[in-house]
C-alpha positions as CSV (number, residue, x, y, z in Angstrom):
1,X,-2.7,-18.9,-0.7
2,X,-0.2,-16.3,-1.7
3,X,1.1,-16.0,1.6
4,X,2.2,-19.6,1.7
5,X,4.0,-19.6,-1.7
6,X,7.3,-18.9,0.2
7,X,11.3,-20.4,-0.4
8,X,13.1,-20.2,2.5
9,X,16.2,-21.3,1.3
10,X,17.1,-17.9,-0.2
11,X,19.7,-16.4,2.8
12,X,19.1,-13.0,3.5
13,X,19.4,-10.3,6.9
14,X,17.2,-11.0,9.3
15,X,16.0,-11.0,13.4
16,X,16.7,-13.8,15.7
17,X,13.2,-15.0,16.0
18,X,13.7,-15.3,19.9
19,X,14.4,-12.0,19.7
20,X,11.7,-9.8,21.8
21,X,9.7,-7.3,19.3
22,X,9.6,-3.7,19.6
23,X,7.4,-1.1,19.7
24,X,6.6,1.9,18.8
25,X,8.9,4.5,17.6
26,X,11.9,1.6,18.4
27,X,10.4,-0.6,15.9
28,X,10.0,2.1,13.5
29,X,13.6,2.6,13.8
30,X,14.5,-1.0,13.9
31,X,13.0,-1.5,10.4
32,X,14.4,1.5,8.9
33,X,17.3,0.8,10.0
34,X,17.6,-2.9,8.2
35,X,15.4,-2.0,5.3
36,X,15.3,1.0,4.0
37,X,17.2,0.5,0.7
38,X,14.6,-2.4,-0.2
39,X,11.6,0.1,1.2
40,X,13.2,2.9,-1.2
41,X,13.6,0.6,-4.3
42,X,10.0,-0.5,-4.0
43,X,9.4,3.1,-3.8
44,X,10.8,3.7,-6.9
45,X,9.3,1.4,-8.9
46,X,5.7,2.4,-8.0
47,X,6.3,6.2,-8.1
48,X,8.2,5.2,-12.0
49,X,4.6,3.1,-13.1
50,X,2.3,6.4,-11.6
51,X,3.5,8.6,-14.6
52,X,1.2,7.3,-16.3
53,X,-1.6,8.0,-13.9
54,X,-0.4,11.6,-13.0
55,X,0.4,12.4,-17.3
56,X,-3.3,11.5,-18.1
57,X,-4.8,12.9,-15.1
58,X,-2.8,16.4,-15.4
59,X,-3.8,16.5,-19.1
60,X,-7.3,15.9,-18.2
61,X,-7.7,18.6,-15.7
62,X,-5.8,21.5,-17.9
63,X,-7.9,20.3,-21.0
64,X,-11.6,20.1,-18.3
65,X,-11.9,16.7,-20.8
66,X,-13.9,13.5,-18.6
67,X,-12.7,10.9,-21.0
68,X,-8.5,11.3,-19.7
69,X,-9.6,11.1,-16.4
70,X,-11.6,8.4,-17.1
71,X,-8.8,6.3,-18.8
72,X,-5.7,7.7,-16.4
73,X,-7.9,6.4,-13.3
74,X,-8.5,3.2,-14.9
75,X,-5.1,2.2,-17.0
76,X,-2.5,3.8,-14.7
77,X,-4.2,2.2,-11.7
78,X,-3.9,-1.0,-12.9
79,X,0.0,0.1,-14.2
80,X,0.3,1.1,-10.6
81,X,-1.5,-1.6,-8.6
82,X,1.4,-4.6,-9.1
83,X,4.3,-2.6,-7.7
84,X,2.2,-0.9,-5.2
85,X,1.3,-5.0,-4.1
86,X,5.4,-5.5,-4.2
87,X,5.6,-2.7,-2.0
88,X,3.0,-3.8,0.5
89,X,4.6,-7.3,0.2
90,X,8.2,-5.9,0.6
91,X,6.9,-3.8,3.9
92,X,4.7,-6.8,5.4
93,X,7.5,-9.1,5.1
94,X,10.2,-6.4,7.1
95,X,7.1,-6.6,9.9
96,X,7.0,-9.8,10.2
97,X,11.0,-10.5,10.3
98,X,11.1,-12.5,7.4
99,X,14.7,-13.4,5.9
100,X,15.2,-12.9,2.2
101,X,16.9,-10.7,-0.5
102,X,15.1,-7.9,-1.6
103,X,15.0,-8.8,-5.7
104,X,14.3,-12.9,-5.2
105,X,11.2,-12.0,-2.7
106,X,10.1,-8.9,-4.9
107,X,9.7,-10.8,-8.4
108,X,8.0,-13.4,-6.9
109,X,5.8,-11.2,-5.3
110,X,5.0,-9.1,-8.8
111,X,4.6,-12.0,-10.4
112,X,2.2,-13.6,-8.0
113,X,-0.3,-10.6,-7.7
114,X,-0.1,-8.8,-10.9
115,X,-3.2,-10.7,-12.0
116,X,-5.4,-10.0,-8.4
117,X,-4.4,-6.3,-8.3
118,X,-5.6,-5.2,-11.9
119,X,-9.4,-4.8,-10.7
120,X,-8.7,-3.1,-7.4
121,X,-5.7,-0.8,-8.9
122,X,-8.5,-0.2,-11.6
123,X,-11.3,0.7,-9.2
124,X,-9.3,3.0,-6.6
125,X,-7.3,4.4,-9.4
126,X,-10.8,6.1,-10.7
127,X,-12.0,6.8,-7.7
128,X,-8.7,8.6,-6.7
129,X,-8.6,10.2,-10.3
130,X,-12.3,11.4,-10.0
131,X,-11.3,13.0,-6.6
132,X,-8.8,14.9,-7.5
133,X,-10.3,16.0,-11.0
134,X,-13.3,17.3,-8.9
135,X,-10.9,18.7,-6.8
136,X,-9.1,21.0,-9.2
137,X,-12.9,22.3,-10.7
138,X,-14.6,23.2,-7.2
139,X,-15.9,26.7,-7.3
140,X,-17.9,28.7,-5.2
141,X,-21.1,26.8,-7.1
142,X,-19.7,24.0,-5.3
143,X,-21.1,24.8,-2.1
144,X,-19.2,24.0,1.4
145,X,-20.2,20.8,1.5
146,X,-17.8,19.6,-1.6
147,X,-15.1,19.4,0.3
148,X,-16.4,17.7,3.5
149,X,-17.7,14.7,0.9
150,X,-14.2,14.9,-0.6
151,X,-12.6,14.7,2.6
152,X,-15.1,11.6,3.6
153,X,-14.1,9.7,-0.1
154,X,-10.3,10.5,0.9
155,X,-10.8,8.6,4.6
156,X,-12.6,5.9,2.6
157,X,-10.2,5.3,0.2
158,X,-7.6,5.4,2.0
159,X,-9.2,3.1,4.4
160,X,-10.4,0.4,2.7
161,X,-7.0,0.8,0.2
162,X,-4.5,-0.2,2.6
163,X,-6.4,-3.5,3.8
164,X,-7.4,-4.0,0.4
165,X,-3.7,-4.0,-1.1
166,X,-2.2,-5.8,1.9
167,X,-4.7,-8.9,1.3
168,X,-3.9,-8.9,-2.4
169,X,0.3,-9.2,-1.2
170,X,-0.5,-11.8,1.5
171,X,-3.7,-13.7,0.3
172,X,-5.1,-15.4,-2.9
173,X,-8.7,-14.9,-2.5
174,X,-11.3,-13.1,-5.1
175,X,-11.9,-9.6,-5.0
176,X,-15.3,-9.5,-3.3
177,X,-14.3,-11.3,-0.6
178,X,-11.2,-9.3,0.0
179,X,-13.2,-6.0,0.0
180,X,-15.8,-7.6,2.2
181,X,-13.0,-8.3,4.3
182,X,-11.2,-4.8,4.2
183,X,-15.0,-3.0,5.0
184,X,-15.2,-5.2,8.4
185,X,-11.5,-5.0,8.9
186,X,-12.0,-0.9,8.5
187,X,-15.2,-0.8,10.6
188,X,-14.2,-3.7,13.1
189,X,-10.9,-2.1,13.8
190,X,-12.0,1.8,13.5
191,X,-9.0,3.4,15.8
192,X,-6.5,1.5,14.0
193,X,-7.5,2.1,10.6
194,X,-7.7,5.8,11.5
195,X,-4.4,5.6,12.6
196,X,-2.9,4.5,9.0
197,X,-4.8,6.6,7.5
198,X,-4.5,9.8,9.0
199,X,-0.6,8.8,8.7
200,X,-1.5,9.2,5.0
201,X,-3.6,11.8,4.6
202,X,-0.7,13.9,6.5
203,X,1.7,12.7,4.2
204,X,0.5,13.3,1.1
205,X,-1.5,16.8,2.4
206,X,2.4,17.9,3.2
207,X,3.5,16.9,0.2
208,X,0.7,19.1,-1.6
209,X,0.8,22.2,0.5
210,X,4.8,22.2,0.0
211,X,4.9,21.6,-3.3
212,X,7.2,22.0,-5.3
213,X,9.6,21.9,-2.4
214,X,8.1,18.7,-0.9
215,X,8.8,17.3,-4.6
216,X,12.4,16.8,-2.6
217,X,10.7,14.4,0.0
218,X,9.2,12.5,-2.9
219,X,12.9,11.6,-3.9
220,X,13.6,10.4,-0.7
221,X,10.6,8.7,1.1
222,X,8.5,8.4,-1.9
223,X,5.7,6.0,-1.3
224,X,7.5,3.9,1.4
225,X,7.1,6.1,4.4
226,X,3.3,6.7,4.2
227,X,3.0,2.5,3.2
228,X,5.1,1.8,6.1
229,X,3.5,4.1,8.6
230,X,-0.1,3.0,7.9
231,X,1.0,-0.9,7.8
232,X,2.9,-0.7,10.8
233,X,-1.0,1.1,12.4
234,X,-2.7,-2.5,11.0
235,X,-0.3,-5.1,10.9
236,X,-1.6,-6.4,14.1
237,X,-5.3,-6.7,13.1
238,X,-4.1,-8.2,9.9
239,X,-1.8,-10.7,11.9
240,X,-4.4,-11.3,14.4
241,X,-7.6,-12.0,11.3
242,X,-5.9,-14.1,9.3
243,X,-2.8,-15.3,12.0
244,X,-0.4,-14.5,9.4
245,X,2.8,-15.5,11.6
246,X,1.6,-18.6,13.0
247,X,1.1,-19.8,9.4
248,X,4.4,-18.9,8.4
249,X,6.3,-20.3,11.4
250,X,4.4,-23.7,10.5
251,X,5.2,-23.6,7.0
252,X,9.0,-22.8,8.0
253,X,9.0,-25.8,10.0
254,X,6.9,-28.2,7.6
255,X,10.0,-27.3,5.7
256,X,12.9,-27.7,7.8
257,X,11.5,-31.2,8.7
258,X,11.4,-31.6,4.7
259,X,15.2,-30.8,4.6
């Protein structure tokens, strides 16, 4: 499993792991606090691989044209999905008080799920392009209830997207089962997973409605804040499905026994 494929003998900051967890707006801070230069660097790197998306997608709602939608939905999600997996990872590992320099843990991370998040990036990328390109051609032909079935596929997305993406960083499993997993995980676990994704749906609506002032925020919490917000919401049903930290804490001692 991906989650398993760990080095521990990289030194890097970290928590004393007899150190009582916060909550909260206190662990919000406590994170921030030790990693935001790695959150903001992962940031980077997926905002720099969505050009692609937001070029062909821009082009294909000035030019009305299916066919750039089509191929900006489906090529820049996949450009996109890798280092928006190696942001999840860098964010899930911050949770859980894991030790490590930001680069070494990243890489590895890339490397290990470029393959497993092609198809989801491709599928949410076309969904998310097909939104927004309907979106942008809504008219009063539309009738009222476009926007309430937009607003539903936005919930969804974002829903199912941010169990979807954190399985790909911390599992190896094929992509049926991980959606099967992120539809009971979203249903299961309904206050929660409205929690994270309310967190982005605010985000990003701020972002729109300010534009192009907000385009300032972009620079500075980029994709990082809403990623953070919306794990820190489902971290515990993730932790508690698939008992992420007692796995690590036995692999970290299968290995200091090794030593």
């Amino acid at each position: 499993m991906a989650l398993f494929n760990m080095h521990y003998d990289r030194p890097g900051p970290g928590v004393d792991p007899d150190t009582p967890r916060k909550k909260g707006a206190a662990r919000f801070l406590e994170v921030l606090g030790r990693d935001v230069t790695s959150f903001w660097l992962a940031s980077f790197l997926t905002l720099l691989s969505a050009v692609p998306f937001a070029l062909g997608l821009w082009f294909s709602v000035v030019t009305h044209a299916l066919i750039p939608m089509i191929l900006s939905g489906l090529v820049g999600g996949m450009i996109v999905a890798p280092q928006l997996c190696g942001l999840q990872d860098t964010i899930l590992r911050s949770l859980r008080d894991e030790p490590g320099y930001w680069w070494n843990t990243y890489r590895r991370a890339w490397k290990r799920n470029v393959k497993a998040s092609l198809l989801p990036g491709a599928l949410g990328g076309l969904v998310l392009a097909t939104q927004i390109f309907t979106l942008f051609h809504m008219n009063e032909e539309s009738g009222s209830m476009m926007p309430v079935l937009l607003l539903v596929g936005s919930v969804l997305l974002a829903g199912l997207a941010q169990y979807v993406f954190a399985q790909v960083a911390l599992l190896d499993m094929p992509f049926l089962t991980t959606f099967k997993n992120a539809v009971f995980l979203f249903l299961g676990y309904l206050p929660r997973t409205m929690l994270g994704v309310v967190w982005q749906l605010v985000y990003w609506g701020v972002v729109i409605l300010l534009w192009p002032i907000s385009s300032i925020l972009i620079l500075i919490t980029g994709t990082w804040l809403p990623a953070l917000l919306s794990l820190m919401a489902i971290y515990p049903v993730l932790d508690k499905s698939f008992h992420v930290e007692e796995r690590v804490k036995e692999m970290r001692e299968e290995q200091l026994k090794g030593e």
